[in-house]
C-alpha angles and dihedrals in degrees: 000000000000122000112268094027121124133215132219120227114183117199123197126205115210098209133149117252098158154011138198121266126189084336097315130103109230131160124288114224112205116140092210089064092054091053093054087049094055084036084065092037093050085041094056097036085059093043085056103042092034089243106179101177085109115035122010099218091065091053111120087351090136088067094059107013101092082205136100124194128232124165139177137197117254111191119221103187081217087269126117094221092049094043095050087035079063096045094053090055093052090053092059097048116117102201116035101029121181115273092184136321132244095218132237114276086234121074086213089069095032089058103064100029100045083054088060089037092054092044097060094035104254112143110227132184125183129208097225122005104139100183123137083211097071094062078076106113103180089063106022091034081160109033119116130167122193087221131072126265107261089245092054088065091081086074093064090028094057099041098055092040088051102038107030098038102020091231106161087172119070126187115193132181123179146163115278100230127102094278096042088044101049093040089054090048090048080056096055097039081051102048088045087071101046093050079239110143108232113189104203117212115176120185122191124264113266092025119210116223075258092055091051104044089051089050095045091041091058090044083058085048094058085060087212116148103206113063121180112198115222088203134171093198109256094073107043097084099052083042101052086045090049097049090048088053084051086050099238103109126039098034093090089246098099128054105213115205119199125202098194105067096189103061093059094047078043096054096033118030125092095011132099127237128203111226097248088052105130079213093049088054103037083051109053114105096013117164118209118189116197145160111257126201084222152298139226119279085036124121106298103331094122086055099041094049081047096057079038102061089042081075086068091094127094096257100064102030092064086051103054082047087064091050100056113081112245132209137203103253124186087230091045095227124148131193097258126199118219135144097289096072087068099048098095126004116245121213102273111042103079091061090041087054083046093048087048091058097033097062083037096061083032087069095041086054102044084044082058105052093037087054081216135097094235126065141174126253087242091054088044093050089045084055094049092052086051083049119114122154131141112252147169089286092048130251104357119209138172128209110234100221099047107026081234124127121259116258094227093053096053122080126243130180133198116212137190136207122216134186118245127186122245115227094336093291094139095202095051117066141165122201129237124199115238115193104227110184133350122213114221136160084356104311143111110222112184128210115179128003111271116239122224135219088265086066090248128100093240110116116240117249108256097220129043121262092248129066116303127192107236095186100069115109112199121227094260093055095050090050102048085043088059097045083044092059091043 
């Protein structure tokens, strides 16, 4: 407390560096995973000398912040056993104890260990936990995320489905597990405010052919012509096939939205279809919506990837390598940085490289209104509500009530896929991804004309020419409407 001292504060990164193979733990080599490690080491580096060629609020923050950054490295495993059984150990340490943690990127691994984290007063935000689950205060009092609640994507979804295409009739079927379920009620509690119809069809984890056929069959029975897939990877395919043998996808006649933007590229990019392909056909004119880390032309991200390439030299390099845990491989081999790592910016690291920040200026705030160099967790997570900069995500806000980023201030995009020809062969074809509109500070900005599954940029109807009940309600949507009403 007295003037002149300085405080610690030690951050720890949940992040995965490994996983188990055949009963031994080796290293787990995903670039993406090494960016967000250098994303926590820049961040702090900037937090400690005051560098503000990112972000304004952390110029000049080392002559009046009385706190000083550390961080390590705390390795998850991506496992949730692995990930609490770590932070267990961190809570019996007697030297470097935690200040605060910058959260695991899956829900699956925030769950368990923010309820630890919360119990013993640690603030932790995470990048990119989506969970609904998380918004709960009684169990998770000190939990944030710099990115908006699953169920919180229908705002920028429905209005760009209602005011951009004029679609009143919605068809979604989703995966019936806690993130498919509460993105497809967020749906329904959205579009209820927006007089828009939504027809819910769920289908199991893991789903069986039978599974499918049933799910896309009472899809077909809603008659609805625009169908956004709520969609984990594995079953999009045998979805997308089965929906073409049904004849509601392929014929020109349906427009098919996609929330998981990496299946489809997975699925479609780089390969070569024949013109009679039923994949070919199901896929032209897909649209996928997702939640980006950032673009260019948004907040700070030039200024952040060029801080960001300036890490490609020896000297850090070597010391980004010390800071990433290693483990005794049969093969011997280790997950290595080099300057490849910094060529291209994944999804996630610009909001790793914004968390990092955020708890950083939480602590120099709560330092500040405490007139001490210590502060509580509580006192930390109350700072970070009160938190607003603009970063390398863009401008970052925090609803007060749930710690979660605002909807308006994260960044979506819409993409299409479009058939090209490949060496002017007309009946063979790949696809490419545009990117087609972005949606930022509560706006759709679009950027190129979407093309639909008829090959022309003139939006399906979203209802059959003939009659339509419009008081059916499908099985999905009366259940959904129970468990709503509790």
């Amino acid at each position: 407390g007295d003037e002149g001292t300085i405080g610690i504060c030690h951050l720890i990164d949940m992040n995965r560096h490994s996983h188990y193979r055949n009963g031994e733990r080796v290293p787990f080599y995903g670039k993406g995973y090494l960016e967000m490690t250098a994303a926590v080491a820049l961040a702090t580096e900037h937090l400690n000398t005051g560098n503000g060629v990112v972000i304004d609020e952390v110029q000049d923050l080392n002559q009046y912040c009385p706190i000083r950054f550390t961080n390590e490295f705390m390795d998850t495993a991506g496992s949730e056993t692995q990930a609490v059984d770590a932070v267990m150990d961190l809570f019996q340490r007697e030297n470097d104890r935690p200040c605060a943690f910058i959260g695991a990127l899956r829900s699956q691994v925030s769950i368990p260990t923010a309820l630890l984290t919360s119990l013993k007063g640690y603030a932790q935000v995470s990048a990119f936990s989506t969970a609904a689950q998380l918004n709960d205060k009684e169990l998770f009092p000190y939990f944030g995320r710099l990115i908006p609640t699953n169920d919180q994507y229908a705002i920028p979804l429905l209005q760009y489905v209602q005011d951009q295409l004029g679609v009143q009739h919605l068809c979604v079927i989703h995966i019936q597990n806690d993130t498919g379920n509460s993105y497809a009620q967020g749906i329904v509690r959205e579009a209820s405010t927006r007089n828009m119809e939504i027809q819910l069809v769920g289908f199991p984890p893991k789903p069986s052919p039978e599974d499918i056929q049933i799910a896309i069959n009472e899809v077909k029975s809603t008659r609805l012509r625009y169908v956004f897939a709520i969609v984990s990877g594995e079953e999009f395919e045998p979805l997308l096939l089965e929906a073409y043998d049904q004849g509601i996808a392929g014929n020109g006649d349906y427009a098919w939205m996609v929330s998981n933007f990496g299946a489809p590229q997975k699925l479609l990019l780089g390969q070569n279809f024949t013109e009679e392909s039923p994949l070919r056909k199901a896929s032209v004119g897909l649209i996928t919506f997702s939640v980006r880390g950032s673009l260019p032309g948004i907040g700070r991200y030039e200024e952040f990837v060029e801080s960001w390439k300036e890490l490609a030299n020896p000297i850090d390099t070597d010391y980004l390598q010390t800071k990433v845990p290693q483990y005794d491989t049969k093969d011997d081999r280790q997950v290595v940085f080099d300057n490849s790592v910094f060529e291209d910016i994944s999804l996630f690291t610009p909001l790793v490289y914004d968390t990092t920040i955020a708890l950083g200026l939480a602590a120099c705030r709560a330092a500040s209104n405490a007139n001490h160099t210590s502060f509580t967790g509580e006192e930390q997570y109350q700072a970070l509500l009160q938190t607003s900069f603009e970063g390398a995500s863009g401008v970052v806000s925090l609803d007060p009530q749930t710690g979660s980023r605002e909807a308006s201030s994260a960044l979506f995009v819409l993409s299409n896929f479009v058939p090209a020809e490949v060496g002017g062969n007309r009946t063979v074809s790949s696809f490419q991804e545009n990117q087609v509109a972005y949606y930022y500070n509560g706006t759709w900005i679009e950027e190129r004309t979407m093309t639909f599954n008829d090959g022309t940029n003139i939006a399906p109807k979203s209802l059959p020419e003939d009659p339509i009940d419009y008081n059916y309600i499908g099985t999905g949507l009366r259940v959904a409407g129970l468990v709503m009403a509790g």
